[in-house]
Structures are given as structure tokens and as C-alpha cells.
C-alpha positions in Angstrom: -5.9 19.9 -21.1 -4.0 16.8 -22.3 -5.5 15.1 -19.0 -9.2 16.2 -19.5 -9.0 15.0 -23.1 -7.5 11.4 -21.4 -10.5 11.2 -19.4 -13.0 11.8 -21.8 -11.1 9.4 -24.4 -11.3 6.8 -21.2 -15.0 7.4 -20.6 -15.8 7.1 -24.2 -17.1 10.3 -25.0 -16.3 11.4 -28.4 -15.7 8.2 -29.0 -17.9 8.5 -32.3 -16.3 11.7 -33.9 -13.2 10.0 -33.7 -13.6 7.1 -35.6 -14.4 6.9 -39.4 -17.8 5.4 -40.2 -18.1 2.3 -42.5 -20.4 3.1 -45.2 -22.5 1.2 -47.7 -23.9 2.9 -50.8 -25.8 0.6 -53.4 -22.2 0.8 -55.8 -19.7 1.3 -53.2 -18.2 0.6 -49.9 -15.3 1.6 -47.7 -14.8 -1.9 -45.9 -13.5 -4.2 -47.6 -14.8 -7.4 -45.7 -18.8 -7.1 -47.7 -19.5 -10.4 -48.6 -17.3 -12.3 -46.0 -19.2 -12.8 -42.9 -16.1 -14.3 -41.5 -16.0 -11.9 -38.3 -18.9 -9.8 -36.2 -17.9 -6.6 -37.9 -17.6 -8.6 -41.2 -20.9 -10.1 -40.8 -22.3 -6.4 -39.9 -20.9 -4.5 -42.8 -22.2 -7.6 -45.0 -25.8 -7.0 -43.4 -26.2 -3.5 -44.2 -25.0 -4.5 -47.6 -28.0 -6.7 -47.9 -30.2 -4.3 -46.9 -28.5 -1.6 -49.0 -28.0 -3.5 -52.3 -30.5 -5.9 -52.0 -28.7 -8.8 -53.7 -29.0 -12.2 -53.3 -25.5 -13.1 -53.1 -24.4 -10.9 -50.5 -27.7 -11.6 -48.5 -26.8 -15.3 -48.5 -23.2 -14.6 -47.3 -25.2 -12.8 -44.5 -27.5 -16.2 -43.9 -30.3 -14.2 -45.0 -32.9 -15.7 -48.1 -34.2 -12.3 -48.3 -33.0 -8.3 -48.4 -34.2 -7.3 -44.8 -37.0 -4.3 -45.6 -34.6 -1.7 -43.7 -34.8 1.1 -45.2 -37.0 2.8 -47.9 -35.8 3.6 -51.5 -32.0 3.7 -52.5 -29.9 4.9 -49.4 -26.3 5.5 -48.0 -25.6 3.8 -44.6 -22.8 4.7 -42.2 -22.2 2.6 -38.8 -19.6 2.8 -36.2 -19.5 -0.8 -34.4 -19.4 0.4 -30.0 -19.5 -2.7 -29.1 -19.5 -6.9 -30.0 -19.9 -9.3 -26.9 -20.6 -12.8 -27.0 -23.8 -13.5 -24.8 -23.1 -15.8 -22.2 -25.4 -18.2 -20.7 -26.0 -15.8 -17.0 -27.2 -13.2 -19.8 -29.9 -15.2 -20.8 -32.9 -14.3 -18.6 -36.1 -15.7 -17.5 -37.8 -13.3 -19.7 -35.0 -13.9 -22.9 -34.7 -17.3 -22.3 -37.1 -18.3 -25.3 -36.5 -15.8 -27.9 -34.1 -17.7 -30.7 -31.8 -14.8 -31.4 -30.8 -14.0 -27.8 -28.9 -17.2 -27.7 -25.6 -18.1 -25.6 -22.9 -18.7 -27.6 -24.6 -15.9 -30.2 -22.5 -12.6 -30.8 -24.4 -9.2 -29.8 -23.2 -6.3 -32.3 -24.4 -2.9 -31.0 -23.8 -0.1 -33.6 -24.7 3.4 -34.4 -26.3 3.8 -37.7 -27.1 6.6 -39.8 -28.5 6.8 -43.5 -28.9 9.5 -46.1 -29.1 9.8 -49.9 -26.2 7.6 -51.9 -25.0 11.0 -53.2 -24.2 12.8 -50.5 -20.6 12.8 -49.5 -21.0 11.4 -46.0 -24.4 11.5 -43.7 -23.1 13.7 -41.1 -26.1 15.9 -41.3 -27.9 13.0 -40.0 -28.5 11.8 -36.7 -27.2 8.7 -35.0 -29.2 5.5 -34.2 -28.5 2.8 -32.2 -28.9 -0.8 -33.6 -28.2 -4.3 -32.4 -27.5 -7.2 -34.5 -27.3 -11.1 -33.6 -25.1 -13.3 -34.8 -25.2 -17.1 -34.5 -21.7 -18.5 -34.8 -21.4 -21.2 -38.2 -20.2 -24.6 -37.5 -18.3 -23.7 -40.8 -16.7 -20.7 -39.2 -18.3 -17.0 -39.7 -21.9 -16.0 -38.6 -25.4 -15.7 -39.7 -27.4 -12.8 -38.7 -30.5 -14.1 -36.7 -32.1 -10.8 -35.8 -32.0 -7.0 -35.3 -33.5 -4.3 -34.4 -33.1 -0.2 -34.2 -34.4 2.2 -31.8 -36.4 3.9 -34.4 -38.2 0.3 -35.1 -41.5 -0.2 -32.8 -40.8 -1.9 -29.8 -40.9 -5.8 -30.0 -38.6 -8.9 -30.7 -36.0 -8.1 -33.6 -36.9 -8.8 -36.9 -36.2 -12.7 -37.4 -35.1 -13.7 -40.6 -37.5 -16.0 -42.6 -34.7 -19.1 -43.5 -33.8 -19.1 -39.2 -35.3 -22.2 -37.6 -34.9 -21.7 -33.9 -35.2 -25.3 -32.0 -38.5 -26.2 -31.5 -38.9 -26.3 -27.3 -40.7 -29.7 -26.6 -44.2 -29.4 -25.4 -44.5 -29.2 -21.3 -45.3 -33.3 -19.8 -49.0 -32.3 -18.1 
């Protein structure tokens, strides 16, 4: 039994029932990083907080101007972080190459995330998305979210916050 359990541990399955979610509510959190986008998961816990409490300060600790439209009405969020990977120049494709949050050097967070109403005690009744959110590195130290996007979103480009100003390409010599 001991060795079955192993292998699913090693495969990753379970992996999310055995962690503890980090959750968001629009008075309290249980991470204590919000605010401090000092790390990826820092910078990720200080997102949802944007979204969550909608405040300017913790939005601009995020490098965002503005509360991301995320989520309607007042809302609980709960994420468990599976995976942050710096995106290396091979991962930028042909068909990524122009997109401004798909950078290399930029930090890929993938997450599951979950919401419910603030009141409830956790949002285990609800069902797990996945998310990914990019983070450009500060020459300050830190990072500024540059774009995300869930799998419950329509399928496009993440959303791009309005204070990013990707480098303009130069126009092609005809």
C-alpha cells in the first residue's frame, strides 16, 4: 500500500488534496506575502488580491493601474500554485513570438483556482480551474503581472493589463 501511495505521490496525483489552498476573501487572507510581489507565488497571491479587494494599493504592488474584472460581485478565492517556470527563449515559438506576455526571461505561474461566497468556510464544493499568470521580472527585484488567463475565459490572448507597454516591433524595411 505504502508503495502504491509512493507512486501516486510521484506521479502527482492527489497532489491537490494534499496541499492547503491559499485563499483571498475581501477582509482576509491566509498568505501572508499580499502586497509583496517579491516572489512568483508572492506576486500570484497579490493578484488575486487585486482582483478580490479591488484596491489600488495592492493592485499597484501587483504592476496593475486597475482591479482586473475577474470575477463578479464580492467572492472568496482559493489557489494551489502546480507549477512556476521561467520561459526560456526555445519556448518562445513562431506563433508566441509576438505576444508581450509570453516573453523569455518572464515567469509562467500555472494554478488551480476556485472561488465561492466570502462566507463560506472554504470552496471545496466548488470545482477546480486552471489559470496561468505572467510575470515580467522588475529591474527593482519582484514582478509585475503582464497577463492571464483561465480556462473558463473565451479562448484568446490573456487579458493584458492597461499600464503594460510591450516594445513596439519596428516596422518591416519593404
Amino acid at each position: 500500500m505504502r508503495i502504491l501511495a509512493a507512486v501516486f505521490l510521484l506521479l502527482g496525483i492527489g497532489a491537490a488534496n494534499a496541499q492547503t489552498p491559499s485563499r483571498i476573501t475581501p477582509d482576509t487572507a491566509n498568505i501572508a506575502c499580499v502586497g509583496k510581489a517579491d516572489t512568483p507565488q508572492c506576486a500570484t497571491a497579490t493578484f488575486f488580491a487585486c482582483a478580490v479587494r479591488r484596491t489600488a494599493e495592492i493592485c499597484a504592488a501587483a504592476g496593475l493601474t486597475e482591479p482586473p474584472r475577474l470575477f463578479d460581485g464580492t467572492v472568496a478565492v482559493e489557489w494551489l500554485v502546480d507549477r512556476a517556470s521561467i520561459i526560456r527563449e526555445r519556448d518562445v515559438t513562431e506563433d508566441l513570438q509576438h505576444f508581450a506576455w509570453f516573453k523569455a526571461g518572464n515567469t509562467l505561474v500555472e494554478a488551480q483556482v476556485r472561488r465561492c461566497a466570502p462566507e463560506a468556510a472554504d470552496c471545496s464544493a466548488e470545482d477546480w480551474v486552471d489559470w496561468q499568470i505572467y510575470l515580467a521580472p522588475l529591474a527593482a527585484g519582484g514582478f509585475a503581472v503582464v497577463g492571464w488567463r483561465g480556462d473558463n475565459e473565451p479562448d484568446g490572448p490573456p487579458e493584458i493589463p492597461d499600464a503594460f507597454q510591450p516594445n513596439q516591433a519596428p516596422e518591416p524595411a519593404q
